[in-house]
LUMLUMLUM-755240 format. One record per residue (C-alpha): x, y, z negated. Coordinates in steps of 0.2 Angstrom, whole numbers, padded with zeros to 4 digits, always signed. Each point is the difference from the previous one (the first is absolute). Last residue first. Layout:
<nodes>
XYZ
...
</nodes>
This chain:
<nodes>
-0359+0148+0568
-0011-0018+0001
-0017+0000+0013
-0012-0012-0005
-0008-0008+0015
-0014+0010+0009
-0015-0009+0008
-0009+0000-0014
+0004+0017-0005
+0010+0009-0015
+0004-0018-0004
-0003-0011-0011
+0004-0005-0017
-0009-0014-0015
+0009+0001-0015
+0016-0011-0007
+0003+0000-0019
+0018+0009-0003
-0005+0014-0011
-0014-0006-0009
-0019+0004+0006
-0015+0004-0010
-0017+0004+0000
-0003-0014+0012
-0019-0004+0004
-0003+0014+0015
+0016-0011+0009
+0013+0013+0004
+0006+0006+0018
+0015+0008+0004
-0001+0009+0020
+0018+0002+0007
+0011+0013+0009
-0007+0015-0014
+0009+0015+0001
-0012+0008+0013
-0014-0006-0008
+0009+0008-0016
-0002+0017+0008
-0021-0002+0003
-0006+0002-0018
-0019+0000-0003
-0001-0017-0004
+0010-0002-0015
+0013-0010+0000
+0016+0014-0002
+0012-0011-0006
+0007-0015+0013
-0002-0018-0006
+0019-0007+0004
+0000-0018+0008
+0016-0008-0002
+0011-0010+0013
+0015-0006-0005
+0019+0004+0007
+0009+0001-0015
-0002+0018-0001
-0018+0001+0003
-0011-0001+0016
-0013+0010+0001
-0019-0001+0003
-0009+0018-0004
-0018+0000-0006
-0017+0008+0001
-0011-0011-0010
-0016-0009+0005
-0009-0003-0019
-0013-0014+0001
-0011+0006-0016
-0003-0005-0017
+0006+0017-0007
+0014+0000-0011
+0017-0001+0009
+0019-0005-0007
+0014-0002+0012
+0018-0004-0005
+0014+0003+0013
+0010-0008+0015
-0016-0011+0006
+0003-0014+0009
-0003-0005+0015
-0016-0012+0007
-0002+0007+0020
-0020+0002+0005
-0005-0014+0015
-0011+0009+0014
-0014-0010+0005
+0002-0005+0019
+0000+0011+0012
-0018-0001+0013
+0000+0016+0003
-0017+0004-0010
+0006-0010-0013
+0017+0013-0003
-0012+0016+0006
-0009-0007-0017
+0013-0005-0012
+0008+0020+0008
-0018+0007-0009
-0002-0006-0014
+0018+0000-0009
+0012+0012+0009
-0016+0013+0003
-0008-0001-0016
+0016+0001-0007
+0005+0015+0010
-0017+0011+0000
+0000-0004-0020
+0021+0008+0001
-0007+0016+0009
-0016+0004-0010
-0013-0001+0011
-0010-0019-0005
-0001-0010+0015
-0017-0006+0008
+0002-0013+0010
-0011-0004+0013
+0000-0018+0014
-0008+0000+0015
-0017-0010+0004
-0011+0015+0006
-0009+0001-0014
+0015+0005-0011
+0009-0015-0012
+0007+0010-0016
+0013+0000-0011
+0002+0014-0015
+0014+0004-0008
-0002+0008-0020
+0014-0008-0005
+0011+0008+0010
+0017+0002-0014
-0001-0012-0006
-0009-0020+0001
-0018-0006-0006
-0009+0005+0016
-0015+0012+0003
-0012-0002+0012
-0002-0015+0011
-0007-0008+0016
-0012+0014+0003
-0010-0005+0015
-0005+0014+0008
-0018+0006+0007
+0006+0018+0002
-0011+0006-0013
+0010-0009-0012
+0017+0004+0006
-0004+0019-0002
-0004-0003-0019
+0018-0007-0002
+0008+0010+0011
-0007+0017-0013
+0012+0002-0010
-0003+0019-0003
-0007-0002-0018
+0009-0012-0006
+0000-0017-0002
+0017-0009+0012
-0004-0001+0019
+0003+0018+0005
+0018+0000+0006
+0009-0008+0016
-0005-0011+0014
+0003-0013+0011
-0011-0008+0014
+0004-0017+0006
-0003-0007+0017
-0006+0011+0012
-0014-0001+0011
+0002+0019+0004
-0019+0003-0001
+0003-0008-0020
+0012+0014-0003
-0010+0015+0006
-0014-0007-0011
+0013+0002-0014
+0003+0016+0007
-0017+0006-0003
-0001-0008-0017
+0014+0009-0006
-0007+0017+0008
-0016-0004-0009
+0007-0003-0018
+0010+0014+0000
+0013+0000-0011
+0013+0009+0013
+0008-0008+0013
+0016-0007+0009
+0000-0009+0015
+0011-0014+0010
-0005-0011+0012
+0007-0013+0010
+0014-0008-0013
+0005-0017+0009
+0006-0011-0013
+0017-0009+0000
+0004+0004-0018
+0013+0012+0004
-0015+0010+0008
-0011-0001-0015
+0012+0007-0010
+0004+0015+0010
-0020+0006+0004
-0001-0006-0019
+0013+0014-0006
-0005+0013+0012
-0017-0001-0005
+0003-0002-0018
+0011+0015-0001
-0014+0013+0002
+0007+0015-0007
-0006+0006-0019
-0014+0015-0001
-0006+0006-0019
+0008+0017+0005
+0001+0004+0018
+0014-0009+0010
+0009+0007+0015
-0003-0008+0015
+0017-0009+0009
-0006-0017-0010
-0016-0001+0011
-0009-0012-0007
-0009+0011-0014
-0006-0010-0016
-0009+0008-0012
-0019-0005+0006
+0007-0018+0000
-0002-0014+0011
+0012-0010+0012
-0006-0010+0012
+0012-0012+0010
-0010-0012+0016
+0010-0015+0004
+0002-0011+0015
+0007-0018-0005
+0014-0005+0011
-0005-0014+0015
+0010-0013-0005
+0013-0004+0014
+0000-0014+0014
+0018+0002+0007
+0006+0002+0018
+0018+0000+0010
+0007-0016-0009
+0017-0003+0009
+0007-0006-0014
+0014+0016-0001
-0015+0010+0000
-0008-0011-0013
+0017+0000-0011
+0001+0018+0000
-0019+0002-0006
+0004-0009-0014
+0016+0009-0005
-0007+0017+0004
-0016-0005-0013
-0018-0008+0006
-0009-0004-0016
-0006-0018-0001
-0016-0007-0004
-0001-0012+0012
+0015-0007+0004
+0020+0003+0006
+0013-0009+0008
-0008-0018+0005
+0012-0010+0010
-0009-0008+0016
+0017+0004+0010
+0015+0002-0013
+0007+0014-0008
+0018+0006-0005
+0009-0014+0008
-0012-0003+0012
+0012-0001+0016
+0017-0002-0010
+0011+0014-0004
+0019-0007+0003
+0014+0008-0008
+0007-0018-0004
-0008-0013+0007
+0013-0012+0002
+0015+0005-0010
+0013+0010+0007
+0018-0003-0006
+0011+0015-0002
+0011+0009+0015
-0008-0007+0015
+0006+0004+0017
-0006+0006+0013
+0001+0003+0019
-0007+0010+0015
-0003+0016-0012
-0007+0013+0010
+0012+0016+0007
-0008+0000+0018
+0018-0010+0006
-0008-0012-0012
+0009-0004-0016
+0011-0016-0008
+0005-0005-0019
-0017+0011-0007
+0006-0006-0019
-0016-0002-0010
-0007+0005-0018
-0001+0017+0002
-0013-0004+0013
-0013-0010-0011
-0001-0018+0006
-0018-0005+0004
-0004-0017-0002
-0015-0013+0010
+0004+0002+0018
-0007-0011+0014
-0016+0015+0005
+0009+0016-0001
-0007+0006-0017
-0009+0017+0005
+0007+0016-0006
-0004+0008-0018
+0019+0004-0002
+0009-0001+0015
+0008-0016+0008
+0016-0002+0008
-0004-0019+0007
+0011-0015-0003
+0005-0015+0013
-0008-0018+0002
-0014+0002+0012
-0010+0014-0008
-0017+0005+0006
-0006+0020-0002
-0013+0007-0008
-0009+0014+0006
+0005+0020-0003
-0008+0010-0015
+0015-0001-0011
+0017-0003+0011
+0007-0017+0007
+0017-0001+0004
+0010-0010+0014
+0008-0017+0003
+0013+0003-0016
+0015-0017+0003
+0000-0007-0018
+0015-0003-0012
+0001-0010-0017
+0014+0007-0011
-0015-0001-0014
-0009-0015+0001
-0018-0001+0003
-0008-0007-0012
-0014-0015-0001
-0006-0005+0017
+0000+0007+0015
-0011+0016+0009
+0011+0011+0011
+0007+0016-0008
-0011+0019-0001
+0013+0014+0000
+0000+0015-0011
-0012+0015-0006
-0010-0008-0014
-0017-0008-0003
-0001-0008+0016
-0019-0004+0005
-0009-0018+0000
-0017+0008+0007
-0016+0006-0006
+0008+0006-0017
-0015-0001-0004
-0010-0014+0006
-0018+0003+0006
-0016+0003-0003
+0002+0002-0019
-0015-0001-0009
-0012+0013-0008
-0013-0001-0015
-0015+0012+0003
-0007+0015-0006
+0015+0008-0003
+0003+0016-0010
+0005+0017+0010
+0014+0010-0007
+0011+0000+0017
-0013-0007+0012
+0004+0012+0017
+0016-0010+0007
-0010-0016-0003
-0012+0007+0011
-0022-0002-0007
-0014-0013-0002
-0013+0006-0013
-0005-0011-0015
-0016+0002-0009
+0000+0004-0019
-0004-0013-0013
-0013+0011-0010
+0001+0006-0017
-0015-0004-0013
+0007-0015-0009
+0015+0009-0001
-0010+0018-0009
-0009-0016-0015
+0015-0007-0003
+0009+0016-0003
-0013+0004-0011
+0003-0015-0011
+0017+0002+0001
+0000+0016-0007
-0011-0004-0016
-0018+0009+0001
-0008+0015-0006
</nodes>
């Protein structure tokens, strides 16, 4: 049995930088860069009105309200600039500075003295003073060419993927996502949840439960079986696995000392590398890492519900995070709103709510219900506590490591 970080060290060292793959801005929501990105142009990419009003020759300092300016036309969003001699232009919002202007007058802040027989203003008079570039969005105000907006390592969210459309930038390089293989073993379990169970049956929630989890954590989930404990028909689909050349395989049960917990074995005549068995941290300590003949990466998840989650949230999203090419995901320091006391030498990975309190403080509240076969306080939980394996105590107030429900998932406050 070895300390958490050293087998973490050992499954990081063994994960792949995947290969990137070109693809449509419009089509990369969630994706992670593989490479940095820089501006190819200005945005705005023109001097533009920010307001409905008139554009006023360019001067010096302010222009004086009482001031008066004959209007030689308008300019409209979309249409080309225009070139001012010394008279104003109605201008639009988002339109085109006519070249020679450099304010925008809003139009409640005008007196039209004259019209056209078409119903235009001819003539105007100012009603406040104007400074020079007021209302005025200047070319590259938001971003400027050669400006980098994003790196390597970066998740593509509506806001980033905005800003590249609005750039220009049609294509990104993406990390290929890790493909994944889920198998679930149990001679109880029955995935169908519409079949009535027997007695000693339970439903398979861990298949349903990874299949979900590894998607939020930007894996590719391929594969996706449930069997019972059958040595052979494991080692069957773990042959099916390597065939698929994917990339990590996951699965559930049968790798602590029983009887029926046969992986272990199974590995061995595989020709795997067993990276580790057994980690000093609850619940999943009996987890089990290992590097297949074929070069992907296996873990092998304790079955109980909240063993599946840790082993999940803790090994196996650090490793789709590498694989990406993300950088190491920094835990939150907050304190806890109550005393904890622990006896075993073990990490502990609580299920715990974050709050904020009366005055406006965050807190973090360890949830009851810790053992690993409950399921309802994953629901509760927005946050993962986690305890060093050599505190035994903990005063309200001290701050602890927190994290989210997924790596890619901020900490949701209701």
């Amino acid at each position: 049995m070895i300390d958490y970080e050293d087998a973490l060290a050992r499954v990081l060292a063994e994960a792949p930088l995947l290969p990137p793959e070109q693809m449509p801005t419009e089509q990369a929501l969630g994706r992670i860069l593989a490479s940095n990105i820089v501006s190819p142009g200005p945005l705005p990419p023109f001097d533009n009105s920010a307001m409905d009003g008139f554009a006023l020759p360019g001067g010096a300092g302010v222009v004086p309200a009482g001031s008066e300016f004959d209007v030689e036309g308008e300019c409209a969003a979309g249409e080309m600039p225009a070139v001012t001699s010394a008279g104003a232009w109605e201008v639009m919002t988002g339109a085109c500075m006519p070249f020679g202007c450099d304010a925008i007058v809003p139009i409640e802040q005008v007196e039209v003295v004259s019209m056209h027989a078409d119903g235009r203003p001819a003539r105007i008079r100012l009603q406040v003073d104007v400074p020079r570039g007021q209302h005025l969005r200047h070319a590259g105000e938001d971003v400027g060419t050669g400006e980098r907006v994003a790196v390597a390592g970066d998740r593509v969210d509506a806001a980033m993927q905005t800003l590249l459309i609005a750039l220009g930038v049609a294509g990104i390089d993406a990390r290929r996502r890790p493909r994944v293989v889920v198998i679930t073993t149990g001679r109880e379990l029955v995935a169908d949840p519409a079949i009535p169970l027997r007695p000693g049956q339970i439903r398979d929630s861990n298949a349903c439960f990874l299949r979900a989890r590894l998607q939020a954590a930007g894996a590719e989930v391929v594969g996706v079986c449930t069997i019972g404990d059958d040595a052979d028909v494991f080692s069957a689909h773990l042959r099916d696995a390597m065939s698929q050349q994917v990339d990590i395989v996951v699965s559930t049960g049968a790798v602590s000392m029983g009887r029926y917990d046969f992986i272990p074995d199974a590995l061995t005549r595989a020709g795997a590398n067993v990276l580790f068995h057994k980690v000093r941290m609850r619940p999943g300590k009996p987890i089990l890492a290992a590097r297949l003949c074929a070069g992907m990466l296996f873990f092998g998840l304790p079955g109980n519900p909240a063993s599946t989650a840790v082993g999940m949230r803790f090994f196996v999203e650090p490793v789709i995070r590498a694989m990406l090419g993300m950088s190491t995901e920094q835990p939150l320091l907050l304190p806890l709103a109550a005393r904890y006391e622990k006896r075993p030498a073990l990490r502990m990975h609580l299920k715990a709510r974050v709050r904020l309190d009366t005055d406006g403080r965050l807190g973090v509240h360890l949830l009851d219900g810790q053992e690993s076969f409950r399921i309802r306080p994953l629901l509760e939980a927005n946050a993962w506590a986690v305890i060093a394996a050599d505190v035994k105590q903990i005063d309200a107030g001290t701050c602890v490591q927190v994290v989210g429900r997924g790596h890619l998932e901020p900490i949701e406050l209701t």
